[in-house]
Structure formats: C-alpha cells, structure tokens
C-alpha positions as CSV (number, residue, x, y, z in Angstrom):
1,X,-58.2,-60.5,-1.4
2,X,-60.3,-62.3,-3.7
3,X,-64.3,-62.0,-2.8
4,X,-65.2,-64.7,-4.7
5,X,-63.8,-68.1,-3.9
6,X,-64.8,-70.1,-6.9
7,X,-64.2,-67.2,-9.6
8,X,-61.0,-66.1,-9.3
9,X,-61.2,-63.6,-11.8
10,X,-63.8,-61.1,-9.8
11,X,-63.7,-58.5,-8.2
12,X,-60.6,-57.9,-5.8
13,X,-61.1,-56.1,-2.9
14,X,-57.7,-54.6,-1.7
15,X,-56.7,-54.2,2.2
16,X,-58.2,-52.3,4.6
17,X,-58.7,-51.2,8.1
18,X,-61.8,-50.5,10.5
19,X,-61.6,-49.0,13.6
20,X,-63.8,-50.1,16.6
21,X,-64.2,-48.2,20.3
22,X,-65.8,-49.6,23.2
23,X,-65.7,-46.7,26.1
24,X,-67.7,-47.7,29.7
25,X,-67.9,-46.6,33.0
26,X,-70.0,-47.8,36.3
27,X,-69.7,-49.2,39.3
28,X,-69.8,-52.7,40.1
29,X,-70.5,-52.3,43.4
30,X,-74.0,-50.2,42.4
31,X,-74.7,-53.2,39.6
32,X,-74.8,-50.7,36.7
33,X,-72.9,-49.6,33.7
34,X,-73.0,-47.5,30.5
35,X,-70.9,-47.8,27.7
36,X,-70.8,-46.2,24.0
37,X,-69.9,-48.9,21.5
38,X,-68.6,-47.1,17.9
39,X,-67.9,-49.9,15.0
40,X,-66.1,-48.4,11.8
41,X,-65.8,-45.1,12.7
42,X,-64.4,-43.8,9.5
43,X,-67.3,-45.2,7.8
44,X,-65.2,-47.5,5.5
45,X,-66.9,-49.4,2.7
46,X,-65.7,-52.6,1.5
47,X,-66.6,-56.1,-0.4
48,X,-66.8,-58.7,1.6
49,X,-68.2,-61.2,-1.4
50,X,-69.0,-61.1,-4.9
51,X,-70.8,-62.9,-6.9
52,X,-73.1,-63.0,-10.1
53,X,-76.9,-62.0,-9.8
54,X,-78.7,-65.3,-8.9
55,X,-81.7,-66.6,-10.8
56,X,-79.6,-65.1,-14.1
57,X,-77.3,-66.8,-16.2
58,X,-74.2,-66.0,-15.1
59,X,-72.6,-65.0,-18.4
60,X,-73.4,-61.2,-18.0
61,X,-71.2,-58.4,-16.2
62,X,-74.0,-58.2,-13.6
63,X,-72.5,-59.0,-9.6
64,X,-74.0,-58.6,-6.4
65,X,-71.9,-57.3,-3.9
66,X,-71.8,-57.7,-0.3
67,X,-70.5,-54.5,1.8
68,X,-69.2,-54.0,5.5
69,X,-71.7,-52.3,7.6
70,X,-71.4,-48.3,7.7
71,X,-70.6,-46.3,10.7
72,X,-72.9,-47.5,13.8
73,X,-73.1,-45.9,17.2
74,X,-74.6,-47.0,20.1
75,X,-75.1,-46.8,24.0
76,X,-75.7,-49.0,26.1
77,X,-76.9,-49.1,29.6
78,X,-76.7,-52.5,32.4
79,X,-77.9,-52.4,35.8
80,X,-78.4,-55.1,38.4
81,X,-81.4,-55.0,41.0
C-alpha cells in the first residue's frame, strides 16, 4: 500500500503480517487473573506513513518514516477484593 496518501509516488510499503497472543488463566470465582499479552512476536518492522521532513522544503529526498512498534511483552495481573 501506499504510505502517503497525498504523494502517490512514495514509498510503498508491501503486505505483511503481525502476530499477536493473549494467554490467561484465574479464577473468577477468587476475583483474579494473570495473563501474558505478546504483540508482533516476530518483531516485524513496517511503514505505516511517509512523508517529507517538515519545516524543510519538500523538494529533497529526505522522508520521515513512521514504523510499527517492535516486539512487546507483557504480564499482567487483576484481582478483585
């Protein structure tokens, strides 16, 4: 797809995929709960928009990219009292 809506001629980011896991156990009964969230767990890196440098004339080959987040991991722990 095209990361730049108004410049069609920038950068092209082709497809890809990211793969997400949410894993939890608990008890409801108890009131708690803990879970391990991944996001992108192959630590993909894509464009998500494009565009020149602002403040700068825009005729140079300078862009500022925006990237997907890396790899994140987290746990995360609920209880009820």
């Amino acid at each position: 797809y095209f990361t730049n809506d108004v410049a069609l001629d920038d950068y092209v980011q082709s497809g890809y995929v990211l793969f997400d896991v949410n894993v939890s156990v608990g008890d409801p009964d108890k009131g708690w709960q803990l879970a391990f969230i991944g996001r992108n767990l192959t630590d993909k890196r894509a464009v998500t928009t494009s565009g020149p440098r602002p403040y700068l004339p825009a005729n140079g080959d300078d862009r500022i990219l925006d990237l997907t987040r890396g790899r994140q991991l987290s746990l995360e722990a609920r209880f009820k009292f």
